[in-house]
C-alpha positions in Angstrom: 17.3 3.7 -11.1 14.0 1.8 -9.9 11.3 2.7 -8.4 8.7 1.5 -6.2 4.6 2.3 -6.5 1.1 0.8 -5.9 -2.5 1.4 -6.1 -5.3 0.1 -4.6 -8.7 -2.0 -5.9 -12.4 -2.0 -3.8 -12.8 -5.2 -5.7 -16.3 -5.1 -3.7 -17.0 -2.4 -5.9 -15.2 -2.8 -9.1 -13.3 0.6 -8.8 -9.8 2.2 -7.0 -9.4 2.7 -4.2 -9.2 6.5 -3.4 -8.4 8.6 -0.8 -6.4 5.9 1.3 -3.7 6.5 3.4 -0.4 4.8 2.7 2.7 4.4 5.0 5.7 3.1 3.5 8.3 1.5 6.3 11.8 0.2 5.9 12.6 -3.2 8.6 15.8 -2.6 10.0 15.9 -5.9 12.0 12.7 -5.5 14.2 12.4 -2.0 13.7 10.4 -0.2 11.3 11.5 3.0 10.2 9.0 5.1 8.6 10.0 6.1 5.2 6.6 8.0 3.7 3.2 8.5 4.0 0.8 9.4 0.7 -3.0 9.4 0.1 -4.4 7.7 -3.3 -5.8 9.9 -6.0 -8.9 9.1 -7.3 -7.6 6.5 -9.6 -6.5 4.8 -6.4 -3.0 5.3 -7.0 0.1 7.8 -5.8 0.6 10.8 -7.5 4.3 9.7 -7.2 6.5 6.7 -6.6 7.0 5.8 -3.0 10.8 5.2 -3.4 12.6 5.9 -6.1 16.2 7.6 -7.6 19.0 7.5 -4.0 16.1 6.5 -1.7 15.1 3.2 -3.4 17.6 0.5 -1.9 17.9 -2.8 -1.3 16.0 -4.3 2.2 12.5 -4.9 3.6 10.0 -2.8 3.4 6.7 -2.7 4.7 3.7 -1.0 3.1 0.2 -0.3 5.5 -2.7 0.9 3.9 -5.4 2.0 5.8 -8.2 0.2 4.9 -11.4 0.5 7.4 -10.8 4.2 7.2 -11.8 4.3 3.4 -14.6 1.9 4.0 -16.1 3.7 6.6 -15.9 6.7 5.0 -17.5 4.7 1.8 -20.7 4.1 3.3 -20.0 0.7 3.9 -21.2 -0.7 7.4 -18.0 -2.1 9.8 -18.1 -3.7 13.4 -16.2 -1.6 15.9 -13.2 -3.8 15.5 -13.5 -4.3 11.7 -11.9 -7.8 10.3 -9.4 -6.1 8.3 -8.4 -2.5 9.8 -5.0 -2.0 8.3 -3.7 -4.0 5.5 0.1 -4.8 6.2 2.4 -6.0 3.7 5.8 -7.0 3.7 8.2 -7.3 1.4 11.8 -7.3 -0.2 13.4 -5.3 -2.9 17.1 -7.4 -4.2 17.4 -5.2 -7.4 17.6 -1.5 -7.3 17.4 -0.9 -11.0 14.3 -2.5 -11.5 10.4 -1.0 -11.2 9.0 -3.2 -7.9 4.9 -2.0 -8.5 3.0 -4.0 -5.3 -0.6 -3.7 -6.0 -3.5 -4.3 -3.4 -6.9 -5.4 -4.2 -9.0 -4.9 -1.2 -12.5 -5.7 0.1 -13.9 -5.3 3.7 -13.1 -9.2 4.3 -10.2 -10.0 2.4 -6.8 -8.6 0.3 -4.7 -10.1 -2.0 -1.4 -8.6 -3.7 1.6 -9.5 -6.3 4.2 -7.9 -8.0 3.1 -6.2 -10.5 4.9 -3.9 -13.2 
């Protein structure tokens, strides 16, 4: 069976991203249904997959991590409606036996991702 995981870069600092909250969703048409919600380790990852074994199928999903939260708490000075608060992003999972790892590397102004294994 596949599975599904991240983790998370401060590429402002060089280092993962701990202590952030993750919420995994599943789109069912323009609905989200909220599957899961973990917190990064200190190595800026889950301690466990976000989907995996029965519960990883095929559809959208939509991972939010909560970014200004962990800068905040960083030390790192935001405006009271930061530029990036949540990171959002979606995405599609076709094959249920393969390993879908969706990495985010994250600064206070920008975010990038890809599928990573």
């Amino acid at each position: 069976m596949g599975k599904l995981t991240t983790h998370v870069l401060d590429t402002a600092k060089g280092k993962p991203g701990a202590e952030i909250e993750v919420s995994l969703f599943r789109l069912d048409g323009n609905t989200l249904q909220h599957v899961i919600t973990m917190t990064t380790n200190h190595d800026g990852r889950t301690n466990e997959p976000l989907l995996e074994e029965t519960d990883f199928q095929r559809g959208k999903y939509q991972l939010q991590f909560n970014t200004a939260e962990y800068f905040i708490k960083s030390g790192v000075a935001l405006s009271d409606i930061p530029f990036l608060d949540d990171v959002v992003i979606r995405f599609g999972i076709d094959d249920e036996k393969a390993h879908y790892h969706v990495p985010l590397l994250v600064s206070p102004y920008s975010f990038s991702t890809y599928r990573g294994s």
